[in-house]
N, C-alpha and C positions, 0 to 999 in steps of 0.2 A: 191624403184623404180623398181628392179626387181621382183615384187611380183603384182605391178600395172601393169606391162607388162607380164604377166605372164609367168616369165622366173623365173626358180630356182634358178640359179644363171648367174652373167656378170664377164666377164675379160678382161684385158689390159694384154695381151701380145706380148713381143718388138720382133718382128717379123726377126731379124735378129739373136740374141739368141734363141729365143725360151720360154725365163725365163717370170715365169707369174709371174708379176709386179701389180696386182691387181685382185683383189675378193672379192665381198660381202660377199660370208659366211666363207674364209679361211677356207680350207678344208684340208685333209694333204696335196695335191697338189701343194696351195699355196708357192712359192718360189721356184721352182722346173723347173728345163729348160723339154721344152718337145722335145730337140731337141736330147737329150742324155740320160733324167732324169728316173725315175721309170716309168713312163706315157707317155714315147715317142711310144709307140707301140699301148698307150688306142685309142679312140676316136677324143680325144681332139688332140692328138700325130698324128694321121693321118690328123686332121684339120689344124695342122700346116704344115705338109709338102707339103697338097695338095695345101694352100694358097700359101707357097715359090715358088712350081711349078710352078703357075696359069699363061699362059701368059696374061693375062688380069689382073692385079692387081688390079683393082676397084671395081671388080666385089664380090660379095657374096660367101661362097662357103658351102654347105652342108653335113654333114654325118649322113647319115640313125641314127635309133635307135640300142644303142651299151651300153651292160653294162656298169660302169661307178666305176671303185671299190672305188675311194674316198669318193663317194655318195651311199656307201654301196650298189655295183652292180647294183644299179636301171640303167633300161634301158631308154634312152633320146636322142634324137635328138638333132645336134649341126650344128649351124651354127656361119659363123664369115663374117664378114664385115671389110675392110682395114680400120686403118685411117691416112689417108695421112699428108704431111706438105710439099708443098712447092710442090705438085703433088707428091710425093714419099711414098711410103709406108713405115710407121715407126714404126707401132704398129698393130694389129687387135684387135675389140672386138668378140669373142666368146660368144656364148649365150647357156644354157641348158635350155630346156623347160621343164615346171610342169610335 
């Protein structure tokens, strides 16, 4: 599916931890909190805190193109999207573009 949408990879990350709870390709990354973890400072690590920040939590949120060392420094772009339960924010999915 992420390949038909031409995203590199997708994640389920539980947005109160930070712990990434899902990934197509399991990269070291995978299980790994970005609130504290190796990766809290990557990309991915600023996408999470800017999402906690957001006061809009429904809303989308983007980070430019940023090496990416799991994915052997390739540079990509990332965006993540909430997803709610109940109107509450419980998880985001993150996306890495090709």
């Amino acid at each position: 599916m992420a390949e038909e949408l031409g995203y590199y990879d997708i994640f389920l990350i539980d947005i109160r931890s930070g712990n990434i709870i899902y990934s197509v390709f399991k990269e070291v990354d995978f299980a790994t909190s970005l609130a504290d973890g190796p990766y809290s400072e990557s990309g991915l690590g600023i996408l999470f805190k800017r999402l906690q920040e957001a006061p809009e939590r429904d809303k989308p949120i983007i980070v430019d193109f940023r090496p990416y060392e799991p994915s052997y420094g390739a540079p990509r772009p990332l965006w993540a999207s909430p997803f709610l339960i109940a109107q509450r924010p419980w998880a985001f999915w993150p996306c890495r573009s090709m």
